[in-house]
N, C-alpha and C positions, 0 to 999 in steps of 0.2 A: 772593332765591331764586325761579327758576320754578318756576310748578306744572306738571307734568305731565298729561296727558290721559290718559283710557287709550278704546283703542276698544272700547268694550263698552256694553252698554246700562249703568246706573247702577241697575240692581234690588236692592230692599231685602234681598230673600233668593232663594233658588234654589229656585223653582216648584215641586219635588216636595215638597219639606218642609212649604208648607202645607197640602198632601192628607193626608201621611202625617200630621205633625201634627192634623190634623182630627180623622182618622177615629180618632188614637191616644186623642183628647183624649175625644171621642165615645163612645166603648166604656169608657172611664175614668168619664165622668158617669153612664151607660148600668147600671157595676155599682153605681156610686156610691149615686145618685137614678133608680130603673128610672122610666121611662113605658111606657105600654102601650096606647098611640094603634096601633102599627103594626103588632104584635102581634094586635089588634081584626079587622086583614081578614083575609082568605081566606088561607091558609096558601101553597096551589100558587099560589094567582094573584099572591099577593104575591110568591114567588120567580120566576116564572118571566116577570113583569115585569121584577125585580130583572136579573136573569141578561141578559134582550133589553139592558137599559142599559148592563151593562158590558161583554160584548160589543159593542155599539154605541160606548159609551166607549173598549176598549181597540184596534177599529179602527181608527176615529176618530184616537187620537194614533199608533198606527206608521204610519198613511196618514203623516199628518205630518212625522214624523219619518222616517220613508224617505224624502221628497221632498227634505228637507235635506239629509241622509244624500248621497243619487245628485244632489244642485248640487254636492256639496262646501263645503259653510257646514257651521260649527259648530250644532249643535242646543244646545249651552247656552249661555244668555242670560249668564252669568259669562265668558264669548268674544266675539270677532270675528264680528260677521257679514260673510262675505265673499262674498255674493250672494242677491238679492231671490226667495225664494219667492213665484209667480203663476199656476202654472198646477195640475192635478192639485186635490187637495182643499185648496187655498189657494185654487181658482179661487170659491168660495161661503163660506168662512172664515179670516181672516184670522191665526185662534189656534186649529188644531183640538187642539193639544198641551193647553190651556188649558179646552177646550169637551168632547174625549174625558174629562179627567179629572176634571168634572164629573160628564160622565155615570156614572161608574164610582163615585164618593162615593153617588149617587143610587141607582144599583142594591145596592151594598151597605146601604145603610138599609133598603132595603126587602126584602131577602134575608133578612137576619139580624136583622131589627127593632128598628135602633138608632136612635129617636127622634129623641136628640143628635145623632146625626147630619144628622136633617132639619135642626135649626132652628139650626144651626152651620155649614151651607152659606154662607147669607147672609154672616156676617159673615168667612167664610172667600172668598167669594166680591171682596170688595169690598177685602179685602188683595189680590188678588192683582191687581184691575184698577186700584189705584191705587197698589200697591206696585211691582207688575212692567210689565202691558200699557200703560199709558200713559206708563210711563218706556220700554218697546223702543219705542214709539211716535215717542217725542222722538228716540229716536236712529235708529231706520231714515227720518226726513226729514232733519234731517240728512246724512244719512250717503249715502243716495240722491235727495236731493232732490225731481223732478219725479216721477219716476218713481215715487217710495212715491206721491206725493199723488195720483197719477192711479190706482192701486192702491186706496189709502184709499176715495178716494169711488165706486169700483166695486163693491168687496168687503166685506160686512158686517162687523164687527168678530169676533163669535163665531159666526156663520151663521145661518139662518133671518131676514135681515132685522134683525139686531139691533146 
C-alpha cells in the first residue's frame, strides 16, 4: 500500500486553538487559584499598556494575514501553501500571525489581570514553536527550496532579531 503525502505543513494543531486554549485555560486557573501579582500595579497603566499590545497584537496578525490573503495562499497552516510570503510585514518577521497573537495573550493579562496567563505564555509559547513553526518550517524548504532558505537567513524568525 502507498502512503500518500499531503501538501500541508504536518502541525500538531491549528495555531488559534492554543491562544484560545491558553487564555481559556488561564482565566479557569485565574477563578480557580486567584494571584494578584498583576492586580499590584497601577490600574490605568496596567490597562492601557495592556490595550497598546493587543492593538499592536491584533495589527501585527491582519497585517499578516492580509499579505497571504492579497498572494492568494492559504492562511491556514491545515492547507497548501501556494506562494512564499517576503515582502510587507514578512519583510522583518517571518510569523507575525504567531508574534501578533502573543502580543494580544500579553495585553490581555495585563488588562484584566490574569496572572495565569503571564506564566502560561511560556509553555504555551514553546507548543506552538515546536508543535507548529518549525514543522511550517520543514515544509516551506521543502516545498520552496532556495528561496525559503535565502528568506530564512534574512528574516528573523518572530521579529525583533529573534
Amino acid at each position: 500500500m502507498q502512503e500518500t503525502t499531503h501538501d500541508r505543513p504536518n502541525v500538531i494543531i491549528f495555531p488559534p486553538v492554543i491562544l484560545v486554549a491558553t487564555v481559556a485555560l488561564a482565566c479557569l486557573l485565574q477563578w480557580l487559584a486567584p494571584l494578584a501579582e498583576l492586580g499590584a500595579f497601577n490600574q490605568t497603566g496596567r490597562v492601557l499598556s495592556g490595550v497598546a499590545f493587543i492593538l499592536a497584537g491584533v495589527c501585527l496578525a491582519a497585517a499578516g494575514r492580509s499579505m497571504l490573503v492579497r498572494l492568494g495562499t492559504n492562511v491556514s497552516p491545515m492547507q497548501p501553501t501556494t506562494a512564499l510570503a517576503t515582502s510587507g510585514v514578512y519583510s522583518w518577521t517571518r510569523n507575525p500571525l504567531y508574534s501578533g497573537g502573543t502580543l494580544v495573550m500579553l495585553g490581555l493579562a495585563s488588562v484584566f489581570a490574569i496572572d495565569w496567563l503571564m506564566l502560561l505564555i511560556l509553555p504555551s509559547l514553546l507548543l506552538l514553536h515546536f508543535g507548529v513553526v518549525t514543522r511550517e518550517e520543514r515544509y516551506l524548504e521543502q516545498k520552496f527550496g532556495d528561496e525559503y532558505q535565502r528568506y530564512k537567513a534574512s528574516v528573523a524568525r518572530y521579529g525583533l532579531g529573534m
